[in-house]
C-alpha positions in Angstrom: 188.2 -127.3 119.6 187.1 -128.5 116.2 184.3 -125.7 116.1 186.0 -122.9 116.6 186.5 -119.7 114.8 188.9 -116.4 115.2 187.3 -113.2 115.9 189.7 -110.5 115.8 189.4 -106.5 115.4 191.0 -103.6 114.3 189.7 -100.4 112.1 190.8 -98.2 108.9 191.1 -94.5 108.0 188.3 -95.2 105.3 186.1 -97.0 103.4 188.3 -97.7 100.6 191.2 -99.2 102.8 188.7 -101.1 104.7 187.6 -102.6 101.7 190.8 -102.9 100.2 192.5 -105.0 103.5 189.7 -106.7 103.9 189.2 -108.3 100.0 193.4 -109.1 100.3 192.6 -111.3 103.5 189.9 -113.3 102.0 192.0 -113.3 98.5 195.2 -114.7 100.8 192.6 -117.2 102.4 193.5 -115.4 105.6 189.3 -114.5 106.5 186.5 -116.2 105.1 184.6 -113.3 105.7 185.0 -109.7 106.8 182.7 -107.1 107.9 183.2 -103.2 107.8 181.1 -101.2 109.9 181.5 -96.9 109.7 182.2 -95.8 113.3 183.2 -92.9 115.6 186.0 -93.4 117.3 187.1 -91.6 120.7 190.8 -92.5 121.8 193.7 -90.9 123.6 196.7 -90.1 120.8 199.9 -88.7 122.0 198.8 -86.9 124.8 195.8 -85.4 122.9 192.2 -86.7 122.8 191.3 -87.4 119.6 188.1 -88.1 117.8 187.4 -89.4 114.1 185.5 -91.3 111.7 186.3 -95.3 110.8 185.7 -97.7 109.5 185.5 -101.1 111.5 186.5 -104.3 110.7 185.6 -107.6 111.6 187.4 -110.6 110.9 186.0 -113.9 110.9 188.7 -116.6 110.6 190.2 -120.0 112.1 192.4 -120.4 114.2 195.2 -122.1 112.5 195.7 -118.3 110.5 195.9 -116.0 113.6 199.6 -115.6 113.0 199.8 -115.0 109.3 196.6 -113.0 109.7 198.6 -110.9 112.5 201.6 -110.4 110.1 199.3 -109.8 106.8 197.7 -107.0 109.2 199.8 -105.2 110.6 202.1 -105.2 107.2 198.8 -103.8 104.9 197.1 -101.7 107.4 197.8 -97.7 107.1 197.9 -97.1 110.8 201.4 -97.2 112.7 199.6 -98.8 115.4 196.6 -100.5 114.2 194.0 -101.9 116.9 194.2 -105.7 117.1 191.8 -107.6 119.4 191.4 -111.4 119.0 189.3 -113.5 121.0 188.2 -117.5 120.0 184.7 -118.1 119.5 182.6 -121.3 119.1 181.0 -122.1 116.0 178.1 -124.4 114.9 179.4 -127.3 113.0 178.4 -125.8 109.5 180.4 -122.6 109.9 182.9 -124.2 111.4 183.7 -126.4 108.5 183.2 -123.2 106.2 185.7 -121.2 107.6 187.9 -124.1 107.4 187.5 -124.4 103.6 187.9 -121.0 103.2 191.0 -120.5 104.8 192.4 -123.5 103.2 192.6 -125.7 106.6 192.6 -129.8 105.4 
């Protein structure tokens, strides 16, 4: 369990709150790192079929912050019902200890 990391997902309206979420998680020592990726997104809305441009947004993170990281989320993001997928992954030994330094895990 030592090596493991926190993957977890969701998306933004733009660049400019990607960027702007994703610098207040690694400011809060929430993420070490997070990734933005421009997407097209297909989803079912109200009834209606909807279609738009993203932004993705990876988070890469330990374990010991999924629930402040959940709270931080969902309180900054500019959707009513932001996407949030986690899943654990393993980590090399390395990384492992780098997320943990970044998230300020003794």
């Amino acid at each position: 369990m030592a090596n493991t990391a926190l993957l977890a997902l969701t998306t933004e309206a733009n660049l400019q709150l990607a960027e702007q979420l994703a610098s207040t998680l690694v400011e809060q020592q929430l993420a070490a790192c997070v990734a933005l990726k421009p997407v097209t997104s297909i989803y079912r809305w109200q009834g209606q079929i909807e279609r738009g441009e993203e932004v993705q947004i990876l988070i890469k993170s330990h374990p010991a912050r999924a629930a402040a990281l959940e709270k931080a989320v969902r309180e900054l993001h500019s959707y009513s019902t932001p996407q949030w997928l986690t899943w654990p992954a393993e980590a090399g030994e390395a990384y492992a200890a780098w997320l943990s330094e970044c998230c300020a895990i003794s």
